[in-house]
N, C-alpha and C positions, 0 to 999 in steps of 0.2 A: 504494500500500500504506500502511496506517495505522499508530500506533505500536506495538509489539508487547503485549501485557500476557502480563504471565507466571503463575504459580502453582505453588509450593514442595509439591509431591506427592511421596510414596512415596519421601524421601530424595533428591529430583529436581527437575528444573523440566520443568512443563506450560505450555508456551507457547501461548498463543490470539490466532494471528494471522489478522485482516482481509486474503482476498486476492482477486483478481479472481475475474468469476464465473466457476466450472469447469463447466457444466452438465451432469449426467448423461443422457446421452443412453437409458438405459433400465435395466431392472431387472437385478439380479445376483444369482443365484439361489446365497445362500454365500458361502465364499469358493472362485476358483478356483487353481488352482495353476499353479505357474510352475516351468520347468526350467532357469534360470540359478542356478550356484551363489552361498552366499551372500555375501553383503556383510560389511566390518567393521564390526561393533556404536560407533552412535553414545551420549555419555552424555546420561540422561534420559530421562524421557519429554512427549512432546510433542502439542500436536493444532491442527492450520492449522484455521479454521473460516470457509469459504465461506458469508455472509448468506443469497446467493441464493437460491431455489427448485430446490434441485435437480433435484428431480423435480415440479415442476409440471406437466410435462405426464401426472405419471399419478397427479393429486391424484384421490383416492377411488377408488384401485387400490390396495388391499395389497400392499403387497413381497411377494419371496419373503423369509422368516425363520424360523421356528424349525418352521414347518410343511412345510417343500421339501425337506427329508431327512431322509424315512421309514424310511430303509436307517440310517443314523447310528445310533450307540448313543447313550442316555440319559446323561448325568451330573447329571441330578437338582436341572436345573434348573426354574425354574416359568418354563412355558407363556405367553409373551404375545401369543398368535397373536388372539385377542378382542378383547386391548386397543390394539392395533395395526389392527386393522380399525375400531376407532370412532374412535382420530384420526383417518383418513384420512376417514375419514365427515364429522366436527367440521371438518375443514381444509376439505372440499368445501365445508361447508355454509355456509361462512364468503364463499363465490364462488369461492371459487379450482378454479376449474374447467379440466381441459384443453379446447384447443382443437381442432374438427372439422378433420382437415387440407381442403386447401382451402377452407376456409371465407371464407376474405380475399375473393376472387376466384371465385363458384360461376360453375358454367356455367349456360348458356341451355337453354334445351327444344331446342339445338339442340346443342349440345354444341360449341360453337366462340364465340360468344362470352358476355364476362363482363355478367354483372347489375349492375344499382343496386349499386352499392356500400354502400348505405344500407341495404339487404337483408342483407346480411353479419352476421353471429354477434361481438359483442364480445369483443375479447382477454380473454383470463382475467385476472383480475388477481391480484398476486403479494405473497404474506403478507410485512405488513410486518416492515422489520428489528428484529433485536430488540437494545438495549443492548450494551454493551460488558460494563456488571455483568453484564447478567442471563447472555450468554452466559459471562464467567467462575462465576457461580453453577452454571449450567447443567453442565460443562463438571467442576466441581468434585465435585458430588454426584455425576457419575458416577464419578467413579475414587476416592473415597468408597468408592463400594458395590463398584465391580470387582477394587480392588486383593484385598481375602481371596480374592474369589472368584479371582480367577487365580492366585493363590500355590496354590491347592489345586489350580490344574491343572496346576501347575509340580511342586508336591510327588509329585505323581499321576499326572502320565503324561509328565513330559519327561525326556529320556534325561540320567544324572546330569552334573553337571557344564555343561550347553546354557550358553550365553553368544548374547545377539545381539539384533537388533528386531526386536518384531512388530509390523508395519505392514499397517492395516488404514485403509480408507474406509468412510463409512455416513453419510447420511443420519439425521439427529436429525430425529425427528417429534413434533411437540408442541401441546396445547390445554390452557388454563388450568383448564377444566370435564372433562377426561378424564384427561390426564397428559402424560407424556414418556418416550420408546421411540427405542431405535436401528432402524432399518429393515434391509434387506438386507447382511452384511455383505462387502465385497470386501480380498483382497488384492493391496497395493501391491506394485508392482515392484520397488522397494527396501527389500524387506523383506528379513532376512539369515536367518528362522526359515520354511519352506517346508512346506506339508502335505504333498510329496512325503515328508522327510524325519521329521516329526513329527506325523502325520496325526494320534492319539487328542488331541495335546497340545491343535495349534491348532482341532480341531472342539472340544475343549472350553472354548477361551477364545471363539470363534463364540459357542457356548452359554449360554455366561457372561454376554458383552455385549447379547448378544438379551433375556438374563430381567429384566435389569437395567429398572427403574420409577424414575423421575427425578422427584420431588415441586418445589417453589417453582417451577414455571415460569409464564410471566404471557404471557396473549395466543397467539397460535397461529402456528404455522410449520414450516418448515425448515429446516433448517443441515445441510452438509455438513462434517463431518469427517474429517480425516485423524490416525487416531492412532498414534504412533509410543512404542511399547511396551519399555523394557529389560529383560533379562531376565540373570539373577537382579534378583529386585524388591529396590530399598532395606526401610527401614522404614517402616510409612503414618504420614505425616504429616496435618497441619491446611492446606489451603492457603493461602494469603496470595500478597500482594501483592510484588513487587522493585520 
């Protein structure tokens, strides 16, 4: 694990920590819900950020995001279901391609043994990492842009008084020539704020983070985030450096 770097948000620290690769093993349609009661509210807010390729094996497959629930009410966010298909596009187009499973190892016209190996489909390879600034830049402008938007979904639909984190994962998807978009987004296990409990609240911070359009980013990728949300929100600050 690397050194931590942190960042002074929303009257809080946004911690973006370097950690071993988690790799998601497939898509996550939302977030789903969990029926363990909650957790005690930790202070700040926070977000681990995994380099790796999370979802490389379903580079130029659109997540499920803000198009996978049709049934969901609106809160009037904008639509980035378009802009979210052309990263994935942009990242494909860059190589980063899933791999054919068995491809390593095809069979024979006979179906028992393997071929040249030299025959085989090369490993996809996997969008380089991106800085330590760029992912605190990255990492920045978003809770930048999310903090209003979730205070208004706080003001608007969480039952008065709520105390606690919302802990969500998602894939950050990004191309210098398209943009940067959160991907699908899931909820963590140790989240203490639950959609069983606050269903209009959390589909409306979902929504929130899906609409969310991320500008300065440089070069193309992924990153997996974990972000760890206080709720009542401080005041937004400017982030910086500890």
């Amino acid at each position: 694990m690397t050194p931590t770097k942190t960042l002074a948000l929303a009257g809080s620290t946004v911690a973006a920590l370097l950690v071993a690769a988690a790799i998601l093993t497939g898509p996550t349609a939302g977030i789903p819900e969990r029926s363990d009661p909650p957790q005690s509210p930790s202070p700040g807010h926070s977000a681990e950020v995994d380099p790796a390729p999370a979802a490389a094996g379903h580079a130029g497959e659109p997540q499920a995001g803000d198009e996978a629930h049709p049934g969901k009410p609106s809160f009037h966010r904008p639509d980035r279901t378009k802009l979210r298909r052309l990263i994935h596009q942009a990242i494909a187009a860059h190589g980063v391609t899933p791999a054919t499973p068995g491809s390593a190892e095809p069979a024979s016209a006979t179906g028992t043994d393997p071929v040249d190996s030299s025959l085989a489909l090369p490993a996809p390879q996997a969008p380089p990492v991106p800085s330590k600034e760029l992912q605190k830049q990255m990492i920045g402008n978003f809770f930048e842009q999310a903090n209003p938007l979730m205070q208004d979904c706080y003001d608007s639909f969480a039952r008065p008084g709520l105390q606690g984190v919302l802990a969500v994962g998602s894939d950050l998807i990004y191309d210098d020539q398209v943009g940067g978009v959160l991907d699908a987004i899931e909820l963590q296990d140790h989240s203490s704020i639950v959609s069983e409990q606050e269903p209009e609240f959390v589909e409306c911070i979902r929504q929130s983070m899906l609409s969310i359009e991320m500008d300065h980013v440089e070069g193309f990728g992924k990153l997996w985030l974990t972000l760890n949300i206080d709720f009542p929100l401080s005041e937004v600050a400017t982030p910086a450096d500890r």
